[in-house]
N, C-alpha and C positions, 0 to 999 in steps of 0.2 A: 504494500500500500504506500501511494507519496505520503511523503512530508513537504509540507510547505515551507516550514525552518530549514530543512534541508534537502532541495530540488536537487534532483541527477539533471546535468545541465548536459544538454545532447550538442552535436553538431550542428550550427547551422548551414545553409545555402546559402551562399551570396546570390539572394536574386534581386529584393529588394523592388523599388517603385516601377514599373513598365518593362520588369524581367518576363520571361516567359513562363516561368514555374513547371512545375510538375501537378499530374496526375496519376498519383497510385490506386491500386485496389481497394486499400484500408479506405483514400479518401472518398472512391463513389461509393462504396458499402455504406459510410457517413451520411453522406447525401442523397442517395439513394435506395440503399440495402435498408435488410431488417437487423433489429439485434445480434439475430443472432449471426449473420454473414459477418458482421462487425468481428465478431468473438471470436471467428473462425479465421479472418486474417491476421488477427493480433496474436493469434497460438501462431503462424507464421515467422513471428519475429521480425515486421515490419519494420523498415527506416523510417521509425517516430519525429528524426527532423525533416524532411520532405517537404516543400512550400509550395502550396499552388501560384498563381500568378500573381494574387490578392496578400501574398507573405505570410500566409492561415499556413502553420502545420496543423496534420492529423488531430492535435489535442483544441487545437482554436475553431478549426471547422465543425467539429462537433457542440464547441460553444456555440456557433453563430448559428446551426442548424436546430438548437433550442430542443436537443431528446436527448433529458437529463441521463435516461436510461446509456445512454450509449456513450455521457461524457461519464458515468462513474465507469464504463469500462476504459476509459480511456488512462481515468485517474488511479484507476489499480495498474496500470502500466508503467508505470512511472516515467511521467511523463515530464517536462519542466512545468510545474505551474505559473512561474513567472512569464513566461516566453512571449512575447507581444509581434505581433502582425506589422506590414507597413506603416510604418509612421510611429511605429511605437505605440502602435493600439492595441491595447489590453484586454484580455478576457473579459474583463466588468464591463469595456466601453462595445466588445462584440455582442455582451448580454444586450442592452440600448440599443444597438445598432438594428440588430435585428426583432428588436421588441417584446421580447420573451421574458416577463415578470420572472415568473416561474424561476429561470433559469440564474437570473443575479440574485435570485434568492438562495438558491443552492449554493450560488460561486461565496457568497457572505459568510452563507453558513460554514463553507468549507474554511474560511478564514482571511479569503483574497483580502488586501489591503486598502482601503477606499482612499488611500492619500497616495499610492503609485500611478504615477504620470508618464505620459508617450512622450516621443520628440521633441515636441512643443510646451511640455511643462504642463500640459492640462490633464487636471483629474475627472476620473470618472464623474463626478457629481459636475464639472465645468460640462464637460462634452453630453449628457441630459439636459443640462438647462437651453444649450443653446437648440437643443433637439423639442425644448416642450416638452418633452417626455416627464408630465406631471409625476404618476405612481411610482417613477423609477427615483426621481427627484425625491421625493419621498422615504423611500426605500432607504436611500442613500444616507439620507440626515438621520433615520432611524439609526444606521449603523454606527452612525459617528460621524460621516463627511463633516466639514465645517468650510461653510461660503467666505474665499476671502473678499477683498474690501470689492472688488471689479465684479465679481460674481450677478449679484443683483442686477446687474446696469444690464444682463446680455439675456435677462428676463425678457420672453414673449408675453407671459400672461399674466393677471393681475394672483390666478392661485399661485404660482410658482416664486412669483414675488413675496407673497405673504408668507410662505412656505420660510426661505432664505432669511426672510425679516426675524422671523421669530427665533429663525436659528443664531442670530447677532447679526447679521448684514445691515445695513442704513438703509432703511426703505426711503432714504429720501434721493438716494443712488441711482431710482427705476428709470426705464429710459424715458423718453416722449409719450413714444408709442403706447408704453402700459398707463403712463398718466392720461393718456389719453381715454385710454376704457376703462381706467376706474373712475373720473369725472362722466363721462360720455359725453362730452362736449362735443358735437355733430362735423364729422367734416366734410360732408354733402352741402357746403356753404354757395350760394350764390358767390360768384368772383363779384368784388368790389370795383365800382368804375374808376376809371384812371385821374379826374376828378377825386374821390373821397381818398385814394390813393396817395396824392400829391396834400390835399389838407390832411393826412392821419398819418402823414407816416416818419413824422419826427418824432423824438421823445417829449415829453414836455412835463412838469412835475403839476400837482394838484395845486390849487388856492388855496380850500379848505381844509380840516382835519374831519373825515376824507371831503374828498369831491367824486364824486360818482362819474367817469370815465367812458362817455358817449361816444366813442371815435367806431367807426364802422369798422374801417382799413385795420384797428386795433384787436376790436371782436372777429375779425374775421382768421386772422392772427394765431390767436386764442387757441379755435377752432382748429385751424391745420399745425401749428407747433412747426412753421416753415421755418428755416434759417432767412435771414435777411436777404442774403444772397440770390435764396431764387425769387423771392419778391422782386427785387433790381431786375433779375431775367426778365418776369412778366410782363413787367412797366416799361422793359428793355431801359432804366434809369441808370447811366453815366453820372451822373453829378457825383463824386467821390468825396466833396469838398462840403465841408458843413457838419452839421450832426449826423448822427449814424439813424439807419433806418429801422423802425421799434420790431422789435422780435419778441417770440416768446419760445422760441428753441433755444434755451439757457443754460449752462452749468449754477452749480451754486445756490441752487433755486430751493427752501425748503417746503414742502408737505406733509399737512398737519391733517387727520380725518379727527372730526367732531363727534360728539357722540348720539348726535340728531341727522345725521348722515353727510351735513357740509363738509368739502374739503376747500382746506385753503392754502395756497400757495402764495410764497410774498419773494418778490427780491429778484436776486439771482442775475446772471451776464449770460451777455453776448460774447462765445469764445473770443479770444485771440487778439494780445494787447496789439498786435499790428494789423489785424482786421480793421478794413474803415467802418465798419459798425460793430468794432468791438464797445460797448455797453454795459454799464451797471445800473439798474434798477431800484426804483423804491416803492412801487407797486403792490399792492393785493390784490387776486384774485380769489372771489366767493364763490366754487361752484356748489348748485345744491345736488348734483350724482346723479341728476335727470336729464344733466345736457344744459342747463341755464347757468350763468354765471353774472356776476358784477367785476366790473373793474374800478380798483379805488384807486387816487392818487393822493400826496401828500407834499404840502411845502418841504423844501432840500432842508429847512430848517427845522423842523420836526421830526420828520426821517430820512438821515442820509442815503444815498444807494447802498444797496447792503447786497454780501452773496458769501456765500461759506459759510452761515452763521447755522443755529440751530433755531429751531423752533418750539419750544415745550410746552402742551396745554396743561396748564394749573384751573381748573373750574372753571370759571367763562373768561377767563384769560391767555394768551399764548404770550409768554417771555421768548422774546427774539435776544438772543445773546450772540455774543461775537461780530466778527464780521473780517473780509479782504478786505473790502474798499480801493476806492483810489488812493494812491500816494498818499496826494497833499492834504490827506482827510483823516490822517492815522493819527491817531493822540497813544502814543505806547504804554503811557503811565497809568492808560483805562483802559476797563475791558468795556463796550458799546453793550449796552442793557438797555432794552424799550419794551412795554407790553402794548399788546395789542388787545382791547375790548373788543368781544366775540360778538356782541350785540350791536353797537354803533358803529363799530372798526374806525375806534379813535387809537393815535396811536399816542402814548407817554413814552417819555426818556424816563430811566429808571436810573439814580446817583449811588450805587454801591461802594462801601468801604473796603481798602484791602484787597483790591483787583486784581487780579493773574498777569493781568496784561493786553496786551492785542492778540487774541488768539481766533483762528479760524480754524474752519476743516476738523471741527472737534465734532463729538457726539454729548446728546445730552439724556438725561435721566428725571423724571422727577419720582422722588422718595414721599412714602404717605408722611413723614413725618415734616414736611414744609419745606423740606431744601432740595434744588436743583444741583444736581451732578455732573459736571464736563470734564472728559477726559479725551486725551487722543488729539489729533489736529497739528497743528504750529502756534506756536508765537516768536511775533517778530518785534526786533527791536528798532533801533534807529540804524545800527549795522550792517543784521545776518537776521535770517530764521532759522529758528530750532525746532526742532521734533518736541513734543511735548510729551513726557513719560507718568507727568501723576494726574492726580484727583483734585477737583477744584470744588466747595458745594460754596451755591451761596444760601444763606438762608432766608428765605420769605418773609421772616416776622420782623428782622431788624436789619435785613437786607446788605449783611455784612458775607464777606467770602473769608471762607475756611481751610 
């Protein structure tokens, strides 16, 4: 019987991506045969390293052919368990490939390792996400996978997202596309005229705290989560010179779900400081999860542009903490604390004692006992930026950090 701790590590074939491979007996018996032909080539003493064209030996083709029956004879063979197909694809990632629950359940139970990675450095649980492959995704985190920080973002669906979340991923990481269907904000939008186009399509900040945000060219925006860039295509707009054109395909962007089913997004950039419509935002967005939404704006004096920050809802409140910012907007000796009123979406500046710093790209926490938790992200100084290693709480009652 194998050992997994200790694989008989066979010969391989250099065949590799666009080789010709082989076909033995043992392999159509796999693919084709019954059990028991199986059983009968392998008393044979078949060349267990053999690659067909696809870089499958005999033990992987029986993975990918999902008749667990015929992969434990393969694993009383002793076979290498380790041994990976082109590209450095793994047993676990041939279970997925080929869609056979069943059978990564087996490869688990045998002990296969949910953190061994192909070629490219992706795990099993990486190569399901990108697949959708909900139940296997599942499977996975049951076993112990754990989603690193990039995991989330290559989320198709809002279960797989939620899935990743709970597992520690930043559900605020999802990409467009999944924000897009857990809002359902409609992108069946009438095209906006070249007119509303031309008036909607600078940024411009709110008058009031908020001002309710009418622009078409904006909502329309919203709706598709376009980069700026193909707006310029449609409008075929050259002007490069001026303010950047308003997007809502952003990094930096947090997302908050309410417990009435609003979700709200504030903030966030337009990639790429040398983009001509690279952008920082000081925006909310209110959608109610039915496809409706509001867009708020606010004086640059109320709320600065903010992106990297966190979001935490505390009862009908969201403390927005941190932030990048621009430059000439960083005060290093503060950390940037505002709450947001769920009801009016007024926004306050929050004066806390004892401040960490300028810190972004952190995560946050709130604790039943009144204090907010940020750890992880950067802070920068007037110098350099540092990776940040500890625990920062502030607390709610006297609004001092710890």
């Amino acid at each position: 019987m194998n050992d997994i701790n200790n694989p008989v590590t066979p010969i391989r074939l250099n065949v590799g991506n666009g080789g010709a491979g082989v076909e033995t007996p043992l392999m159509r018996s796999i693919t084709m045969g019954t059990a028991a032909e199986v059983q009968q080539e392998l008393a044979a003493q078949p060349n267990l390293s053999a690659r067909d064209r696809d870089g499958c030996t005999p033990w992987l083709l029986s993975i990918y052919t999902g008749d667990i029956e015929k992969a434990e004879m393969l694993w009383a063979a002793a076979i290498d368990p380790t041994d990976q197909g082109n590209d450095g694809k793994t047993a676990l990632m041939l279970a997925i490939e080929s869609g056979n629950l069943a059978m990564l359940q087996w490869l688990l139970a045998k002990g296969f390792d949910v953190a061994e990675v192909d070629d490219s450095g992706e795990t099993a649980l990486m190569f399901a996400i990108r697949r959708d492959a909900v139940d296997f995704v599942a499977l996975l985190l049951q076993a112990g996978a754990k989603p690193d920080q990039s995991s989330i973002s290559w989320a198709k669906s809002v279960a797989v997202a939620r899935m990743l979340a709970a597992a520690g991923a930043d559900f605020n990481c999802v990409s467009q596309h999944v924000r897009r269907l857990l809002t359902n904000a409609s992108t069946d939008v009438n095209q906006v005229s070249l007119e509303q186009y031309r008036s909607g399509k600078r940024q411009r900040f709110g008058l009031t705290n908020p001002e309710l945000m009418s622009v078409d060219f904006w909502r329309s925006m919203v709706c598709s989560r376009k980069p700026a860039s193909e707006a310029r295509a449609e409008f075929n707009d050259s002007e490069y010179f001026g303010d950047p054109i308003w997007s809502f395909d952003r990094s930096g962007q947090s997302l908050t779900e309410l417990l009435d089913g609003r979700i709200i997004e504030i903030g966030g950039q337009q990639d790429g400081n040398y983009d001509p419509d690279f952008c920082i935002y000081n925006d909310v967005v209110v959608h109610d999860g039915q496809g409706n939404f509001q867009i708020f704006g606010y004086p640059r004096a109320v709320f600065p542009p903010t992106d990297f920050h966190t979001a935490t809802l505390v009862g009908d409140y969201i403390y927005i903490i941190g932030r990048l910012g621009y430059y000439q907007g960083r005060n290093y000796q503060q950390t940037p604390v505002y709450r947001l009123d769920c009801h009016n979406y007024q926004i306050e500046s929050v004066i806390t004692i004892n401040s960490p710093g300028w810190i972004y790209g952190h995560r946050a926490e709130y604790l039943e006992s009144g204090v907010i938790v940020i750890y992880g992200g950067s802070i920068e100084d007037a110098k350099a930026s540092r990776n940040n290693f500890l625990q920062y709480r502030l607390n709610l009652q006297d609004l001092s950090w710890i």
